[in-house]
N, C-alpha and C positions, 0 to 999 in steps of 0.2 A: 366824906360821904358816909352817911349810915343807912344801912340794908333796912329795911321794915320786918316787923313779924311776916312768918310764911304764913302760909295756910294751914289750919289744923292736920294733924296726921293720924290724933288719936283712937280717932271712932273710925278709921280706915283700917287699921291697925286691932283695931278689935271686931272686927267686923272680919277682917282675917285670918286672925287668931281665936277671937272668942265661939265666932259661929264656926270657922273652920272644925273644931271636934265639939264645940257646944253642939256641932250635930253629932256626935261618935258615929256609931252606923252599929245599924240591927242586922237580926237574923232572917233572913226567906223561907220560904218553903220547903225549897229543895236544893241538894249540892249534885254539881254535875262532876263527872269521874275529871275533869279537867281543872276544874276548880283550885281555889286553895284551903280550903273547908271554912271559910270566914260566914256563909251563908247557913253555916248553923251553930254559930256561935252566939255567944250574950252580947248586949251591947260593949259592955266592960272589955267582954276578951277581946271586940274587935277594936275597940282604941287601944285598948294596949297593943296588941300587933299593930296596928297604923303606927302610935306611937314608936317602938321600935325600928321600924323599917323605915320611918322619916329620918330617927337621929342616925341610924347610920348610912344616910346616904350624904355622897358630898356635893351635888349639885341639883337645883330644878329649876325648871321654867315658872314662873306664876304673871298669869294674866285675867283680865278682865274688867270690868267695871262694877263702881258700889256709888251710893248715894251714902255721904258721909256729913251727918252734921246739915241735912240736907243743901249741901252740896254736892255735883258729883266730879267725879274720880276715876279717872280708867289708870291703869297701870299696866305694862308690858315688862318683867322683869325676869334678868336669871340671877339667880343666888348660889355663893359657892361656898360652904361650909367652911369656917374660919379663916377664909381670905376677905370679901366682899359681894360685891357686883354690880350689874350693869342693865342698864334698862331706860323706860319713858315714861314718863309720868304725863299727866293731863290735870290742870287745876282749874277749875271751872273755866274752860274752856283754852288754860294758859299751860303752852307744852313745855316740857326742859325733859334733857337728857341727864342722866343721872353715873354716876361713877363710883364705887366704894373702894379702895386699893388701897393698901401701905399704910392705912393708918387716916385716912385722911376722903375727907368726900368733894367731888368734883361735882359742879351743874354747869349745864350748858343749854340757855333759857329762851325761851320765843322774848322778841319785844314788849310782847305783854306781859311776860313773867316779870321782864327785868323793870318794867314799867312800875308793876305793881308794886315790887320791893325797893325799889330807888328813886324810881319818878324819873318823869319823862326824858330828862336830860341826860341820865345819867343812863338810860336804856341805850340812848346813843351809842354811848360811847363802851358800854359793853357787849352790844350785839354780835354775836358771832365769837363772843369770847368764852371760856372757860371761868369758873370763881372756884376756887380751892379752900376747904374748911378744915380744921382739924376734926376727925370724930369724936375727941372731946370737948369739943367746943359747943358752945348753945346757939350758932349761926342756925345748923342744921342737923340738932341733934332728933328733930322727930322723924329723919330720913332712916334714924336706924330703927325703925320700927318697921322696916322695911327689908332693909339690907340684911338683918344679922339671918340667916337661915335658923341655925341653935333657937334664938330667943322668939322667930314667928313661929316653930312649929311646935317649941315646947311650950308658951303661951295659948297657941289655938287645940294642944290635946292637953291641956293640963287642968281645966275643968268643963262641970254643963251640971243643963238642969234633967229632970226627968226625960226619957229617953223614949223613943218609939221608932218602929220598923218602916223606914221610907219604904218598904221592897226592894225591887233589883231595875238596873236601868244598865242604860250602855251608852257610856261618856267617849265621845273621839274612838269609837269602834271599840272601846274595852269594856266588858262586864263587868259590872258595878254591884256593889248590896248599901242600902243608904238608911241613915235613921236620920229624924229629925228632933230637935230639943227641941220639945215641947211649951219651952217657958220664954226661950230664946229666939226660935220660929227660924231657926236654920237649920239647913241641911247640908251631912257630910255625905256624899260618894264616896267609897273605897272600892279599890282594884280587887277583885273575885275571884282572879287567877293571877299566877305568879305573885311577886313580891306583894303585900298590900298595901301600897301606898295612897295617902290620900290622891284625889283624883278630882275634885267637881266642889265649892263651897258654894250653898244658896241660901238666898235669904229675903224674904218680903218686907213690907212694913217701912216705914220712916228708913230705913238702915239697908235698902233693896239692892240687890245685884248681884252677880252671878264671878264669883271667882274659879281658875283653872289650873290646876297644879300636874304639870307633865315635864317630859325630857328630862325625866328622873337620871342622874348619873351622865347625864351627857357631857360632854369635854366643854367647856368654858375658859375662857383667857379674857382674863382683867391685866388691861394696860392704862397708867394713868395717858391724858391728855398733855399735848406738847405746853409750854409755856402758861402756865394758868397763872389768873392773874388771883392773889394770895387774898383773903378777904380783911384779915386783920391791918394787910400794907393799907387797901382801899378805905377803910373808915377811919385809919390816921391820917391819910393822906400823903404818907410816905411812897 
């Protein structure tokens, strides 16, 4: 049996990453005494403080939807700083649950996922099953464009274009200061008080949809799934 190509990952994954600080975030008007004084800083100093308070933290939530490749893409995922993680994917319209652990990435796929990459008979017979990859293998290596926390958040603050002042907003009840890249046409939300973690990724145009980065630091447990069936056994036939 051979799996088929997945679904592109990559303009999901930069649309993540790229707009996530191709927005960095600008200054406001004014800083309130509660603040973190990010509301009167340059756009520069304020990705580099996002930047900072991303790589040291060890887990977050990231959700939302993007039009990728105009295809679209929703994602429901927690990330856990040099373990993995876990979450749900949607691929034009085809759901799989997702797993990063130990070295190795687990999917566990609607009928139509497994339809798409196996064809119809072979959906059968894996429905309801688990597929096991290694991370370095090219089954499902653009899932880590997803999983690694390190490489999506040093990717999405590690460049942009000319910069400007989204102003201030309030994401999930938390005050926000936002700029948008100009050239890129996204926009980053950063948290205005306490830590400043990125908070909100937007984006219009061909590449449209709204990413949500929260439950910064929150406890997460990645366990693989019982009995996966191995994908390299499946396309020998062993």
């Amino acid at each position: 049996m051979h799996l088929r190509s997945l679904p592109p990952f990559r303009s999901l994954s930069l649309l993540c990453l790229s707009a996530a600080l191709l927005a960095g975030c600008g200054s406001s008007s004014s800083s309130t005494s509660s603040g973190n004084g990010l509301a009167s800083k340059s756009p520069e100093q304020i990705i580099a403080a996002a930047k900072a308070a991303s790589e040291g933290a060890a887990t977050v939530h990231i959700s939302g939807s993007v039009i990728a490749e105009g295809k679209p893409i929703s994602l429901d995922m927690e990330l856990v700083a040099g373990q993995g993680a876990k979450g749900h994917l949607t691929l034009e319209g085809n759901g799989l649950n997702v797993i990063e652990v130990g070295h190795a990435f687990y999917i566990n796929g609607s009928t139509a996922f497994y339809t798409h990459i196996a064809g119809a008979a072979a959906a059968q017979l894996l429905q309801g099953k688990w597929l096991k990859a290694s991370t370095s293998g090219k089954e499902f290596a653009s899932f880590a464009q997803l999983t690694n926390l390190g490489k999506l958040l040093a990717s999405s603050l590690g460049s942009h274009g000319k910069l400007k002042s989204a102003g201030t907003a309030t994401i999930d009840g938390q005050p926000a200061v936002g700029v948008t890249d100009t050239q890129e046409g996204g926009t980053l939300y950063v948290a205005a008080t306490g830590t400043p973690y990125p908070l909100q990724i937007s984006k219009g145009g061909g590449g449209s949809g709204t990413i949500t980065l929260d439950r910064w630091n929150q406890p997460v447990t990645l366990t693989a799934p019982p009995n996966p069936i191995n994908i390299n056994q499946l396309q020998s036939g062993k």
